[in-house]
C-alpha positions in Angstrom: 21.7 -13.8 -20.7 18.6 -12.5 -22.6 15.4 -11.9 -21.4 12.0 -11.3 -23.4 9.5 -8.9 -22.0 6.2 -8.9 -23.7 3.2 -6.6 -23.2 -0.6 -7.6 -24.6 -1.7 -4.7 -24.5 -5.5 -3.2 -25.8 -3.9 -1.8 -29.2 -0.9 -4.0 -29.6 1.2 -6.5 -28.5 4.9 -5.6 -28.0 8.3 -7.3 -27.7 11.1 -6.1 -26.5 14.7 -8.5 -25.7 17.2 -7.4 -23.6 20.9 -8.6 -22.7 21.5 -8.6 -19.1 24.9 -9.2 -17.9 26.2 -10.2 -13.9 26.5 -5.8 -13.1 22.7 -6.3 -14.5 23.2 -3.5 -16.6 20.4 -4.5 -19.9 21.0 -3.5 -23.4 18.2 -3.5 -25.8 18.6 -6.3 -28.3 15.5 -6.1 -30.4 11.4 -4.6 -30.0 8.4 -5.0 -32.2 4.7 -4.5 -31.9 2.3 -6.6 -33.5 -1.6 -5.1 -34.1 -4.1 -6.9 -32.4 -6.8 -4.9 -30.7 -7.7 -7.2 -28.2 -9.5 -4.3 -27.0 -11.6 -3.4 -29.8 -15.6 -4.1 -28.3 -13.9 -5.6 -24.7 -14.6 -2.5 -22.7 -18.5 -2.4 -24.3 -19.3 -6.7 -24.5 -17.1 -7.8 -22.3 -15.5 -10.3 -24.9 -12.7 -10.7 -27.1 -13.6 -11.0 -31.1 -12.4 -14.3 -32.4 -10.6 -12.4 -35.2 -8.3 -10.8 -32.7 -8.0 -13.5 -30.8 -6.8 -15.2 -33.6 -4.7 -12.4 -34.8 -2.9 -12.4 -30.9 -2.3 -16.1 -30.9 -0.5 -15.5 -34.4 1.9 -12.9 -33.3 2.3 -14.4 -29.9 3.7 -17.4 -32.4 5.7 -14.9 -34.1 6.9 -13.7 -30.8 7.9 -17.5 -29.2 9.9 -18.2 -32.4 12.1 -14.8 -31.9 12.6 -15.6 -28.2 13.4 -18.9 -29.4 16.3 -17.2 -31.9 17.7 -15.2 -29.1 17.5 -18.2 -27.1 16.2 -16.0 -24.0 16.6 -17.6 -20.6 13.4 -15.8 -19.2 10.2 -14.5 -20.9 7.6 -12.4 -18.7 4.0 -11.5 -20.4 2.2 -9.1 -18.9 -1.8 -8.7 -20.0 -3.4 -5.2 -19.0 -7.1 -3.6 -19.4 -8.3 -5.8 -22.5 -7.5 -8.9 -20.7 -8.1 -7.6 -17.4 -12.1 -6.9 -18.0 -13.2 -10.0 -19.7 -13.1 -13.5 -19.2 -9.7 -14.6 -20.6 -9.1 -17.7 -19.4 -9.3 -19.1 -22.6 -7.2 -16.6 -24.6 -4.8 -17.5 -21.9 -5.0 -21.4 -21.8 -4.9 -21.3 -25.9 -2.0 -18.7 -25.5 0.1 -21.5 -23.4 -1.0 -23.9 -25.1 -0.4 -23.3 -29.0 2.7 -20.8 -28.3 4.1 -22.1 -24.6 4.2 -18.6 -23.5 2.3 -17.6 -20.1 0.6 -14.7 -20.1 -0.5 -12.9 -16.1 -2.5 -10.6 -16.4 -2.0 -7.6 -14.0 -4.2 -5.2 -11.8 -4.2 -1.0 -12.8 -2.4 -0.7 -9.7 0.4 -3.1 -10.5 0.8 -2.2 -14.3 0.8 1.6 -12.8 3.9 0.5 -9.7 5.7 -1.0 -12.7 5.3 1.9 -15.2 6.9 3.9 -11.9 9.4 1.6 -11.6 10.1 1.6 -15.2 10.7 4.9 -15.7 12.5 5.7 -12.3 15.2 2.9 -13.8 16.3 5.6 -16.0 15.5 8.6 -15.3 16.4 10.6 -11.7 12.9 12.3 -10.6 14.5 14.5 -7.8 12.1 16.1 -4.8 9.7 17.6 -7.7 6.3 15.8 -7.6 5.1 14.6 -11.1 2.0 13.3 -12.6 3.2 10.5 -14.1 0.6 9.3 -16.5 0.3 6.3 -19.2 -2.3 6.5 -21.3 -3.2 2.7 -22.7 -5.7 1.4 -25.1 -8.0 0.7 -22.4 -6.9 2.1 -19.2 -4.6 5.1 -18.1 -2.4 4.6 -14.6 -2.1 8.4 -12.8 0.8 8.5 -10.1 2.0 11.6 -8.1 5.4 10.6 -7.3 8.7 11.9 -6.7 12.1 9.8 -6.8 11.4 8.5 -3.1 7.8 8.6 -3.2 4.7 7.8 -4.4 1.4 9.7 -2.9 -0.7 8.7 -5.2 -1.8 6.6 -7.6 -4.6 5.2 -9.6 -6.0 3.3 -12.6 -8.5 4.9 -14.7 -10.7 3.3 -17.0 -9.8 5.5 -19.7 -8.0 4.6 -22.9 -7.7 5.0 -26.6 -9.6 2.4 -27.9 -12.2 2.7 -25.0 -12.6 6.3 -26.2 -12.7 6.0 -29.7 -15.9 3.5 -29.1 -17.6 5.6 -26.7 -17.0 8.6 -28.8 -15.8 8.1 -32.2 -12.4 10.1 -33.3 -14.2 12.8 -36.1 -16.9 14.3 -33.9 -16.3 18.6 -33.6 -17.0 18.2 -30.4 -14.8 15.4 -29.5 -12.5 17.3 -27.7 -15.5 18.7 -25.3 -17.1 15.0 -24.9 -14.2 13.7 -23.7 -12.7 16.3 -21.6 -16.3 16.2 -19.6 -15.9 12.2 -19.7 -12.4 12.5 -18.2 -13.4 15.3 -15.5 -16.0 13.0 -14.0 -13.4 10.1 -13.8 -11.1 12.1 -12.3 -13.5 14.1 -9.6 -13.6 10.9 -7.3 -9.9 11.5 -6.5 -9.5 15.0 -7.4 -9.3 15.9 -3.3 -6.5 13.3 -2.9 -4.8 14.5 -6.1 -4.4 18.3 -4.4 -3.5 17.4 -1.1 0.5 17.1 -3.1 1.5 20.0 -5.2 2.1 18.8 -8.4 5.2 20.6 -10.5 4.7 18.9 -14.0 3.6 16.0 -16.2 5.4 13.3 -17.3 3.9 11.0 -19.9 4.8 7.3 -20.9 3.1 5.0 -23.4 2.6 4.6 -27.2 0.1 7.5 -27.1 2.5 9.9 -25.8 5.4 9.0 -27.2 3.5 9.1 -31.0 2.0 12.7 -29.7 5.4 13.9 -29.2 6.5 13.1 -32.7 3.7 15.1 -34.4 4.5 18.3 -32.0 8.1 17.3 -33.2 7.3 17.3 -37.1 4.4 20.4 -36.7 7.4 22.3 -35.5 6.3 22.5 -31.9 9.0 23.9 -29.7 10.5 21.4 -27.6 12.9 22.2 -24.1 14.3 19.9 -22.0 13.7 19.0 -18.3 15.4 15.9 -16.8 17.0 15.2 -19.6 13.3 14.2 -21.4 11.6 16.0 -24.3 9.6 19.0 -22.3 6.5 20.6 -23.9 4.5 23.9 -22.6 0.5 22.6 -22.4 -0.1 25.4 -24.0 1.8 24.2 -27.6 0.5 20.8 -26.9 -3.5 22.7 -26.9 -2.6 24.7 -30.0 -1.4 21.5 -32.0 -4.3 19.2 -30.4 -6.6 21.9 -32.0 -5.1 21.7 -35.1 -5.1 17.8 -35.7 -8.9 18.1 -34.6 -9.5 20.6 -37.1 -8.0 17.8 -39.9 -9.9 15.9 -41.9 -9.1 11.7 -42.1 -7.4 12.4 -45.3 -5.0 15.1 -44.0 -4.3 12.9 -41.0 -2.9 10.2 -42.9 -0.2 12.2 -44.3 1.2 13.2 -40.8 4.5 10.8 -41.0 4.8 10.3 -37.4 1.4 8.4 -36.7 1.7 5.0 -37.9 -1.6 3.2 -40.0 -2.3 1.5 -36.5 -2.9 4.5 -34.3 -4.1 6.7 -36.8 -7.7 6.2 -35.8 -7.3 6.7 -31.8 -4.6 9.5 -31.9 -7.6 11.6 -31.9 -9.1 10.0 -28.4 -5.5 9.8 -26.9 -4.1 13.3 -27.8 -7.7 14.4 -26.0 -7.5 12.3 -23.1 -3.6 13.6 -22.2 -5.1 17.4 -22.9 -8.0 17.0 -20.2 -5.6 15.5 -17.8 -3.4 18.0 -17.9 -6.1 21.3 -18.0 -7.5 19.5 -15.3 -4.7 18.7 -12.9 -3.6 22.8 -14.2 -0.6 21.6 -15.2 1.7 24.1 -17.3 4.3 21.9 -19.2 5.0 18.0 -19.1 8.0 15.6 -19.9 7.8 12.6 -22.3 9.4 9.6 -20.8 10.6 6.5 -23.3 10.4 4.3 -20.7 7.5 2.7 -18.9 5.6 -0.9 -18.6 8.0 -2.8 -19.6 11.4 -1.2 -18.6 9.3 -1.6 -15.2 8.6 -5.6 -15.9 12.9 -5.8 -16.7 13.9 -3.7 -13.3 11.6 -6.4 -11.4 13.3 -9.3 -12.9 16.4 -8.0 -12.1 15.7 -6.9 -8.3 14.6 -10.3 -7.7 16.9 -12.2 -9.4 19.9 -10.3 -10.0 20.7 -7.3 -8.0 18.9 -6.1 -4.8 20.5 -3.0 -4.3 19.0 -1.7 -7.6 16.9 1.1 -6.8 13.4 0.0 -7.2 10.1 0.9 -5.1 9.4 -3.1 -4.6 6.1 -3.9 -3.9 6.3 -4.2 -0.3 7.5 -0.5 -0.3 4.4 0.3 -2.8 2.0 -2.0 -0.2 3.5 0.2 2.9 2.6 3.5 0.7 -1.2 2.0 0.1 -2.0 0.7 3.4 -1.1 4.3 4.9 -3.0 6.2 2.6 -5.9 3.9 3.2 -5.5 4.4 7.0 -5.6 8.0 6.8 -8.6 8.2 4.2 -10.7 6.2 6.3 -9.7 7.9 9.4 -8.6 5.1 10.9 -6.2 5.3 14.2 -2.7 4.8 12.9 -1.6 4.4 16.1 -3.3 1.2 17.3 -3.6 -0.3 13.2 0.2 0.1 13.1 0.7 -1.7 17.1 -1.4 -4.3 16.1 0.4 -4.9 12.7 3.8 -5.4 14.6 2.0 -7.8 16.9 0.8 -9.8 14.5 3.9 -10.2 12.4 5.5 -11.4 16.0 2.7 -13.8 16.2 3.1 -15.1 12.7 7.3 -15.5 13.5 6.3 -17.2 16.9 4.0 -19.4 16.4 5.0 -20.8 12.9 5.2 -23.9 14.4 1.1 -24.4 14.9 0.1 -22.4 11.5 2.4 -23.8 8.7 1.6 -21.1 6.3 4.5 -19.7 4.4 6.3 -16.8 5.0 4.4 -14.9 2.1 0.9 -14.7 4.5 3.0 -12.8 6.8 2.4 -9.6 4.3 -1.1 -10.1 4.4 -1.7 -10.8 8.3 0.4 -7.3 8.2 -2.0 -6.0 5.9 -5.2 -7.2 7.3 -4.5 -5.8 10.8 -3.4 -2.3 9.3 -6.9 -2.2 7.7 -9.0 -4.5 10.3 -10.8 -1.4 11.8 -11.8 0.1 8.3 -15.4 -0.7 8.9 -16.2 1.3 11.8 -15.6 4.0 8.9 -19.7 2.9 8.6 -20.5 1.9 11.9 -18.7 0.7 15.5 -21.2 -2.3 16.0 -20.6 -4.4 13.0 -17.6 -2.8 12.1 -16.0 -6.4 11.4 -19.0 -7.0 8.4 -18.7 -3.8 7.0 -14.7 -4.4 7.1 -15.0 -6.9 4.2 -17.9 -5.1 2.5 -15.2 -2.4 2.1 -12.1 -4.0 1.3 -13.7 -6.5 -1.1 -14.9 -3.5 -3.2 -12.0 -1.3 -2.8 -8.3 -1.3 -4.7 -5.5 -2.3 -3.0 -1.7 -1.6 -4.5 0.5 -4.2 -5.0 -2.2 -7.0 -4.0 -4.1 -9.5 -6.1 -7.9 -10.6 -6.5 -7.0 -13.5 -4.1 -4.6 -11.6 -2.0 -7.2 -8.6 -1.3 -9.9 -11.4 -0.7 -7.6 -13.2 1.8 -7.0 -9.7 3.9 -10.7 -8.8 3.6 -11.7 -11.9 4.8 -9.3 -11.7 7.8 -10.2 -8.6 8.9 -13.7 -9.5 8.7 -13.8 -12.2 11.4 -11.1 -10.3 13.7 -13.7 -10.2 16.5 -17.0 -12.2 17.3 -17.9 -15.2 15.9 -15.2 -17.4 14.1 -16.4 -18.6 10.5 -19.5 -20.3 9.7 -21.3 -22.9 7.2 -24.1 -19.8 6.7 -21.2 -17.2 6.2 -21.7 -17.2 2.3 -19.1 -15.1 0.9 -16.9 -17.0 3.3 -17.7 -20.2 2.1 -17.4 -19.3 -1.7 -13.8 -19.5 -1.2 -11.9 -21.7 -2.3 -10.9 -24.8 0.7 -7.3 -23.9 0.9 -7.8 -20.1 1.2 -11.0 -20.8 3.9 -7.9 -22.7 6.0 -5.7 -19.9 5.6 -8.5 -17.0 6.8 -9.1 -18.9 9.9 -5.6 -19.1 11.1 -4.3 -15.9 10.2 -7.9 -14.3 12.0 -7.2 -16.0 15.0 -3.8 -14.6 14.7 -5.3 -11.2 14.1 -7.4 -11.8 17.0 -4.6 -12.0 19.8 -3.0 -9.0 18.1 -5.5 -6.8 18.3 -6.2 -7.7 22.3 -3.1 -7.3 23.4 -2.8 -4.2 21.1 -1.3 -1.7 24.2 -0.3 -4.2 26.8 2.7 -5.0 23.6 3.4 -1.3 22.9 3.9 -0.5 26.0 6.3 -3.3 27.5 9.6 -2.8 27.3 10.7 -5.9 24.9 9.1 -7.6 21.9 6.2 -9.9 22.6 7.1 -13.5 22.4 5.3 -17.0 22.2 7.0 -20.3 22.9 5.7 -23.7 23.6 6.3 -24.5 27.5 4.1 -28.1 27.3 3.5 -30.0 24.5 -0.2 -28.9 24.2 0.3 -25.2 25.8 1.4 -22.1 24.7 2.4 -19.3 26.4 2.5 -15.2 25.3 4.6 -13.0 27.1 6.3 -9.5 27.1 7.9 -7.3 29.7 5.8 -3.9 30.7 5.8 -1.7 33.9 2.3 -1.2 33.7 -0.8 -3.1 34.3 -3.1 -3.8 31.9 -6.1 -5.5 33.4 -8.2 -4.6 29.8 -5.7 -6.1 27.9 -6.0 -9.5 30.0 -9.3 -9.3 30.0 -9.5 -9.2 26.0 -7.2 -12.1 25.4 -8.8 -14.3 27.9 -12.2 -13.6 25.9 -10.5 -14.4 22.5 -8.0 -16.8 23.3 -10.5 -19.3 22.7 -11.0 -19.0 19.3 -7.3 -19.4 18.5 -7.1 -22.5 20.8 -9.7 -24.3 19.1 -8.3 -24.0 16.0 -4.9 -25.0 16.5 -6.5 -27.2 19.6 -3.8 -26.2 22.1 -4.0 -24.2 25.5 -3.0 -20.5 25.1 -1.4 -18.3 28.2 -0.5 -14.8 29.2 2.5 -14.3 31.0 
């Protein structure tokens, strides 16, 4: 079968069709890019041009009648930064509706698990840790990530095209305005960044893989490291130097930059420099793969083959929650007891809730991250819980996913949601129903959070009356706080599903 992947992107809009067969091994059948520069003003106005618009519904056209030719069973279009930072509903509604292709647009986080994914489809990364970087039109995705993990990993709100407005692409000092740009983008995480030692780069995207081309035709010398192009930093400064040293004229007879990069290989070939010099890294590979080798690989772990190697995102959730945990200084400990309880609860008592099995992931989620508010202060730890996780980025989670675990988390203790509880009440009617069951779930966890862990079999809820409930696990020891919590918020829980709740 074939399958179209297609990237809007902030520079251009790419196609690529595939042939997958049962082994789900893919061959590349066709790929084009198509200008659009969706991006161009986004990242300053906040809006798309109607000229670009225009010029993306055109080649998204182009694009349906080639999917159409291959007669492709599946296509998947991904949206990054330009859609991702301005109100696109229309773009996509017109997109759907004049070409029948859906476009999602994707968070930093999830463009940066599937650039990981992407490239870890072809290419084994061993125990080294890399800085895997992609450097976009409007937003780069840093990882530091080996083949079985990733420790960290980030989207920056640096890109070409967002460059090359801020600072132009002819300016002497271009080199220096952006390096001091990128440094105080990067000093946020720079602490998290060290805590791994980092043994090279490894680059992915359009910028990259153009700036490896020039090295390639300015007779750069070029190794090989994982079976990838590998360039010293030091070649990569010398010939960065040199193309900032050109004139506009002299640019446009290097061969290997095409007419539609030519005025942000400037910005891009900047950007990877100050990455590197900043992260001191020595030499870097250039990877062919990326976004939408990533896009493929998740297709076929979900419908295809499981037993591909992929870091799914339940993997990449685990790796976020915990490195959330530990940078608030959370207690592992009890936010990884409570987490088991609550998925036991969710099993159990599916009966009352009704929610599908995909809330279970976020219960799990919002009782790892329920305490993060005492990060600010123990008292009204619960309220400064959703101040925090509505404001911070978590991997592998939506808008409506993060706002679902924030909420959650928020009413884990005191009071159960109220008509003056604004930012509760802002949400939509179905997701309010869903917050109050899962919190009342959250609620029971978190009481019986050692009285669980300690006993010497899995909790477990059954019905023993028609209106009554009963909780019960096995333990040697007696836990008199642990009775006394769930007897003070067992209430909450019985009012909402309006049945009796016991301890056993």
């Amino acid at each position: 079968m074939h399958i179209a992947i297609i990237d809007v992107g902030s520079n251009n809009i790419k196609l690529e069709v595939f042939a997958l067969n049962s082994d789900a091994h893919s061959q590349l059948l066709y790929n084009a890019k198509f200008p659009a520069r969706l991006g161009s003003d986004v990242f300053l106005t906040r809006r798309l041009r109607p000229e670009n618009v225009d010029a993306a519904i055109a080649a998204l056209k182009k694009i349906h009648n080639i999917t159409k030719d291959y007669a492709c069973k599946e296509t998947i279009a991904i949206a990054t930064a330009a859609l991702r930072e301005c109100e696109s509903s229309d773009f996509i509604e017109r997109a759907k509706r004049e070409t029948g292709i859906s476009i999602s647009v994707i968070s930093g986080l999830e463009e940066a698990r599937l650039i990981y994914n992407g490239i870890r489809a072809h290419t084994s990364l061993g125990a080294k840790n890399y800085f895997i970087n992609d450097i976009g039109g409007g937003s780069t995705e840093i990882l530091i990530a080996n083949d079985t993990d990733i420790h960290f990993v980030e989207s920056l709100r640096l890109g070409t095209v967002r460059l090359k407005e801020m600072f132009g692409n002819e300016s002497k000092e271009l080199l220096k305005l952006i390096d001091r740009f990128v440094s105080r983008s990067l000093n946020p995480y720079m602490r998290d960044i060290h805590r791994y030692p980092i043994e090279a780069g490894l680059c992915t995207g359009g910028s990259s893989r153009t700036l490896l081309e020039v090295l390639r035709e300015m007779g750069a010398p070029i190794k090989e490291e994982l079976e990838l192009p590998r360039v010293e930093t030091k070649v990569f400064e010398e010939i960065v130097q040199k193309l900032l040293s050109m004139s506009s004229k002299e640019i446009t007879r290097v061969k290997s930059i095409d007419d539609n990069r030519r005025d942000i290989i400037l910005p891009g070939a900047a950007l990877l420099l100050s990455l590197l010099k900043n992260n001191k890294i020595d030499h870097f590979v250039v990877s062919p793969n990326g976004l939408r080798d990533g896009a493929l690989a998740e297709y076929v772990f979900n419908n295809i083959d499981k037993n591909i190697y992929l870091r799914s995102k339940g993997q990449f959730r685990k790796t976020g929650l915990n490195s959330i945990v530990d940078k608030y200084k959370m207690d592992r400990a009890h936010s990884e007891r409570v987490a088991k309880i609550a998925a036991e609860l969710f099993d159990d008592f599916s009966e009352l809730h009704k929610l599908p099995k995909e809330y279970r992931e976020l219960l799990v989620a919002s009782a790892m991250l329920h305490d993060i508010g005492k990060f600010i202060d123990y008292s009204q730890h619960h309220k400064h819980s959703l101040y925090i996780l509505s404001n911070i980025k978590l991997p592998g989670y939506s808008d409506l996913e993060k706002q679902i675990i924030a909420h959650t988390a928020r009413y884990h203790r005191k009071s159960n949601p109220k008509p003056t509880h604004l930012e509760y009440k802002a949400l939509p009617n179905a997701t309010q129903e869903v917050v109050l069951k899962l919190s009342v779930l959250l609620r029971i966890a978190d009481a019986l959070d050692r009285g669980a862990s300690n006993g010497s079999t899995r909790l477990h809820a059954e019905k023993i009356l028609p209106t009554t409930w009963c909780i019960s696990f096995k333990t040697d020891n007696t836990h008199s706080f642990e009775k006394w919590a769930f007897d003070e918020k067992k209430e909450s829980f019985e009012k909402v599903f309006n049945v009796k709740l016991v301890l056993q």
